[in-house]
C-alpha atoms as one frame of an Amber mdcrd trajectory, in Angstrom:
protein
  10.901  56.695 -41.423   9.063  53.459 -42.042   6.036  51.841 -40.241   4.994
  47.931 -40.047   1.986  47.422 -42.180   0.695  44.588 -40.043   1.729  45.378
 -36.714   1.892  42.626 -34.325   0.086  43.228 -30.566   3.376  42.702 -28.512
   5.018  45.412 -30.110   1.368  47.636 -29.803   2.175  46.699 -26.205   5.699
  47.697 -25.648   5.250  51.175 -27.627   1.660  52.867 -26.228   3.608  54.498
 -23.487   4.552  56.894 -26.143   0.602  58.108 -26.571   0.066  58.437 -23.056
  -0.637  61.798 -20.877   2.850  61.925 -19.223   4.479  60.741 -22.897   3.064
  64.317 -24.724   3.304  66.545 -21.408   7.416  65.785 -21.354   7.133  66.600
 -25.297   5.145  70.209 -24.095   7.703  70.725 -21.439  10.802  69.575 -22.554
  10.703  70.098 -26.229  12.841  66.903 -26.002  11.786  63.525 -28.152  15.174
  61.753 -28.374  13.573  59.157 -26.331  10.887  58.577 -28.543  12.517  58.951
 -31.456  15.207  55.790 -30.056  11.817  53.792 -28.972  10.207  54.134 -32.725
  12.921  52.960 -34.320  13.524  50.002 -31.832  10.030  49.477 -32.591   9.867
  49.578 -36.923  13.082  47.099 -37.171  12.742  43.992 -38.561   8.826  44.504
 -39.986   6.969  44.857 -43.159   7.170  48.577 -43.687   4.642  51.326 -45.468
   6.057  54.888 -45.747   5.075  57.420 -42.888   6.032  60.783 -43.140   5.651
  62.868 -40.307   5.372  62.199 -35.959   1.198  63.187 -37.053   0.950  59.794
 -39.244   2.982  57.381 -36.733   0.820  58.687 -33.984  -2.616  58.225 -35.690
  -1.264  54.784 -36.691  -0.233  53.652 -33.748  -3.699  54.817 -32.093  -5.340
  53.024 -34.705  -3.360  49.781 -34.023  -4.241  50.009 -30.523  -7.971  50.221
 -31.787  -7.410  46.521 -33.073  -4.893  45.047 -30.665  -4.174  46.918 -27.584
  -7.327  48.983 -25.786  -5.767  49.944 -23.060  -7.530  52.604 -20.407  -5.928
  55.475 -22.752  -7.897  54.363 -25.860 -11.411  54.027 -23.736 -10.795  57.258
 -22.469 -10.080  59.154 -25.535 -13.187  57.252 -27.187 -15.485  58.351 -24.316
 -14.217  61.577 -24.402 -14.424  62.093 -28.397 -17.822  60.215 -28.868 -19.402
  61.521 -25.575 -18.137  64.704 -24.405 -17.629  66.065 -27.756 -19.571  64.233
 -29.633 -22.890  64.598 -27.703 -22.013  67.396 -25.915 -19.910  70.185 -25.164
 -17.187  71.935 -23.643 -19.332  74.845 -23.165 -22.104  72.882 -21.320 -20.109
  69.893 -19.794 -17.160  69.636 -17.785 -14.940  65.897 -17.404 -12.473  65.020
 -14.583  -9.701  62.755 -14.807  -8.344  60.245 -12.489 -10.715  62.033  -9.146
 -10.393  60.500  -5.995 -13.388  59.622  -4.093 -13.029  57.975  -0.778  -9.926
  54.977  -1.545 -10.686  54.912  -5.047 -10.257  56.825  -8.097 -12.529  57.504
 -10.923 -10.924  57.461 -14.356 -13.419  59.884 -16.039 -16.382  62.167 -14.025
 -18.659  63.455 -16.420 -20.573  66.573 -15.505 -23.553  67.912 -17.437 -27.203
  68.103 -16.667 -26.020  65.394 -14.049 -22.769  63.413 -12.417 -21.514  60.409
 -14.142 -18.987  58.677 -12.797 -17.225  56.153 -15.559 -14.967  53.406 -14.455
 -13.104  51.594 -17.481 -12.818  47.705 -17.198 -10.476  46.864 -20.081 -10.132
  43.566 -21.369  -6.804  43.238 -19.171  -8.964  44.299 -16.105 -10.815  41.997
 -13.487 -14.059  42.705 -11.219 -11.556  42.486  -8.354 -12.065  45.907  -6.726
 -15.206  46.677  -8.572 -17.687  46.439  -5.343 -15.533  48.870  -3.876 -15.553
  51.250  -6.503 -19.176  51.402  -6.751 -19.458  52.138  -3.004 -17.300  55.202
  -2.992 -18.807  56.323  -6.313 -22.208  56.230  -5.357 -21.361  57.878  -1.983
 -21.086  61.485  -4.054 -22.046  61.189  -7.609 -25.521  60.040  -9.041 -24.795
  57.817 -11.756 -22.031  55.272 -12.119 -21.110  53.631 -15.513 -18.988  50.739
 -15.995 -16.841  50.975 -19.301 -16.214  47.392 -21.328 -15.440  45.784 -24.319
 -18.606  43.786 -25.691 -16.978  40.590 -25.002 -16.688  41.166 -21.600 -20.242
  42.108 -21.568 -21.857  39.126 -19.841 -19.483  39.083 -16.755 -20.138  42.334
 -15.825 -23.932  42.350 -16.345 -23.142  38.433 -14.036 -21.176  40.916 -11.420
 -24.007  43.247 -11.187 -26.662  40.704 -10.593 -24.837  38.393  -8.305 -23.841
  41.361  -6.340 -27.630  43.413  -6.464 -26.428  46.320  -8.055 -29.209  48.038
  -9.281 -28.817  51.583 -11.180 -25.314  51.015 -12.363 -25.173  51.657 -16.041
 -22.751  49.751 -18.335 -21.420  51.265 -21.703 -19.810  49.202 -24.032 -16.860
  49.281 -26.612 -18.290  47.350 -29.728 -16.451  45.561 -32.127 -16.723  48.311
 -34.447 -14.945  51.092 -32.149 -17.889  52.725 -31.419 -19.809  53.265 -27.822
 -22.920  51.708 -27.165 -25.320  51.934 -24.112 -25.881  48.560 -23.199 -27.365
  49.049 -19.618 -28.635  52.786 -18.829 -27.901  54.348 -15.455 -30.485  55.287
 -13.326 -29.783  58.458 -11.112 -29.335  57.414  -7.285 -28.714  59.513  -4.841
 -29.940  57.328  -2.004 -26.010  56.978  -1.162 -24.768  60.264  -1.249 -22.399
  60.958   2.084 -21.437  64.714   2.667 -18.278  63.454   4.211 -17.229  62.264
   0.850 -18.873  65.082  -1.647 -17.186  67.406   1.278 -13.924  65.862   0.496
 -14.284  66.281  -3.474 -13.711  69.773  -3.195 -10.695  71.982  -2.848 -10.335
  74.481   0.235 -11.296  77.358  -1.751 -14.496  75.578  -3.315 -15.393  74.600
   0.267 -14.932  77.563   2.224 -16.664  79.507  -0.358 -19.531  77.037  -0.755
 -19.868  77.143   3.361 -20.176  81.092   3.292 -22.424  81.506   0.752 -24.506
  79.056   2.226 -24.718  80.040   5.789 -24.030  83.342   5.107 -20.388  83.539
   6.978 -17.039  81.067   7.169 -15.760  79.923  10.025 -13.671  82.153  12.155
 -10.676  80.010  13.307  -7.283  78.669  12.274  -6.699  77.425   8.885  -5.747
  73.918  10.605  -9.441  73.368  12.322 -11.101  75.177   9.108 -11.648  71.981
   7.390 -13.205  70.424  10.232 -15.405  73.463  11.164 -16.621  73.529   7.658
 -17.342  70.138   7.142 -19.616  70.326  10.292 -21.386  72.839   9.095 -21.743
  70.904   5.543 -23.646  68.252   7.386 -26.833  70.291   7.966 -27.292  70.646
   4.846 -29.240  68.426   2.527 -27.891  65.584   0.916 -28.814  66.341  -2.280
 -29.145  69.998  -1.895 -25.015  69.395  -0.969 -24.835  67.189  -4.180 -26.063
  70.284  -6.325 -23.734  72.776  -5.037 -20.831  70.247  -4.970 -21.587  69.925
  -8.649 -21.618  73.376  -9.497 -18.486  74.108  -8.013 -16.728  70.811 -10.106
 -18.415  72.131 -13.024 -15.948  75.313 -12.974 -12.966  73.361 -13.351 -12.874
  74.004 -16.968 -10.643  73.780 -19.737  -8.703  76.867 -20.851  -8.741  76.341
 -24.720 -12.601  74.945 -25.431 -12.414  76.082 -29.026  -9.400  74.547 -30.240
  -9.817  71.471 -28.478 -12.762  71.056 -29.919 -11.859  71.773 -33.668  -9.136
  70.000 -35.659  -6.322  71.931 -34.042  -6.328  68.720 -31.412  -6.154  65.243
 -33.315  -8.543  63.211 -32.924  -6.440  60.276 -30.644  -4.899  63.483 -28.428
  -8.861  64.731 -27.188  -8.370  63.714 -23.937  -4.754  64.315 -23.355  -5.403
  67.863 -24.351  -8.575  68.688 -22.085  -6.710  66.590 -19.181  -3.484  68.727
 -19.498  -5.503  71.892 -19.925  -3.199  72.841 -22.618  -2.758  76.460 -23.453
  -2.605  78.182 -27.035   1.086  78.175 -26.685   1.420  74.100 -25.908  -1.259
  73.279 -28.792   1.030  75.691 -31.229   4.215  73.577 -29.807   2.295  70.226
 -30.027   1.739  70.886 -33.590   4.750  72.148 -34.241   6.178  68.432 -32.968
   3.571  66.397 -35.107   3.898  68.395 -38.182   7.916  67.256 -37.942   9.699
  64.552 -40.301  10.398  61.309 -38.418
């Protein structure tokens, strides 16, 4: 099959739903691509063409054409993930959440390492709008929020900050050159922190066991008044102190594959689809499989 050599934005537009999380999880699933298959070739007719052999090379093109024309929330994700997580760190020593709900909002990447980072992407199709918001549930259970942007948006959000006396938020910015660069550096606050909402990060199982180990015993009533009795009991303890073991107990939710995902079994441009699905040996074997195929 043939690709566009120049590829125009519009069409970069109208095809990225096809490297997206819910795109590749239907592929793992359903071992089905006739839709995909029907969408690339709606998408190569009509351009300038350069021969691409396999599903592998029209992904890794198209991801690279979104670098230049389209940087939608799925490109500064995978970049934060690849140049950050893996980059920096380590599966082994840090653990990242996708789309978390805190309070009304959702984060699209927590980062948890020595500390909590909380990184909300403003692309260049995004607005301030909600942004104040945001902040306020962020900071009300993690210690350092980062605002994600593309350098030429740099200015209005550094304007949004100052206008609105935002002190300690952190800004990280997308450079012309793809790469990430700290442009304002968080400072850890955890003059916010709420146990109502770090309570409320955490599963039944985390909470209940974080409660018992704690006080010593859980609760002993229903399981429809255990999530009030607990979170009673969660306010006398320490804001921070609740911070830490809150922490600890997001830090578990780990990925099953670490080693593969962080070698060149996973493609670069599939990072964070791969630690967000948790995919197993057996879906990294079929997602090769499916990139390795002719188009």
């Amino acid at each position: 099959m043939l690709i566009p050599k120049q590829i125009d934005s519009n069409y970069i537009k109208n095809i990225s739903s096809v490297l997206s999380n819910s795109a590749f999880n239907k592929i793992i699933r359903d071992d089905n691509y006739n839709a995909i298959d029907k969408r690339i070739s709606k998408y190569l007719t009509n351009n300038n063409r350069v021969q691409l052999s396999t599903y592998y090379d029209f992904y890794e093109h198209l991801y690279n054409s979104m670098l230049k024309t389209y940087r939608n929330e799925f490109i500064y994700k995978n970049e934060i993930v690849s140049k950050i997580l893996l980059g920096r760190y380590s599966l082994n020593t840090a653990t990242v959440l996708n789309e978390f709900r805190i309070g009304k909002s959702i984060a699209d990447l927590i980062m948890l390492n020595g500390t909590s980072i909380v990184y909300e992407i403003k692309t260049e199709y995004d607005s301030p709008e909600r942004l104040l918001s945001q902040i306020h549930d962020y900071r009300k259970s993690f210690l350092n929020v980062v605002i994600v942007v593309h350098y030429n948006h740099l200015k209005k959000y550094r304007d949004f900050l100052l206008t609105n006396n935002l002190k300690n938020i952190g800004i990280l910015t997308l450079t012309q050159r793809n790469t990430l660069k700290v442009s304002i550096k968080p400072k850890e606050d955890g003059s916010h922190l709420d146990i109502s909402y770090m309570f409320k990060c955490l599963r039944k199982p985390e909470y209940t066991n974080l409660i018992e180990k704690y006080f010593g015993y859980k609760p002993e009533v229903p399981n429809t008044k255990m999530f009030k009795e607990c979170l009673c009991l969660a306010n006398k303890i320490d804001k921070r102190d609740f911070h830490d073991l809150m922490f600890s107990y997001l830090k578990k939710r780990t990925i099953a594959e670490k080693k593969a995902v962080s070698s060149s079994e996973i493609p670069a441009f599939l990072k964070h689809i791969s630690i967000c699905s948790n995919y197993k040996k057996k879906d990294i074997e079929k997602l090769n499989l499916f990139l390795n195929k002719k188009l």
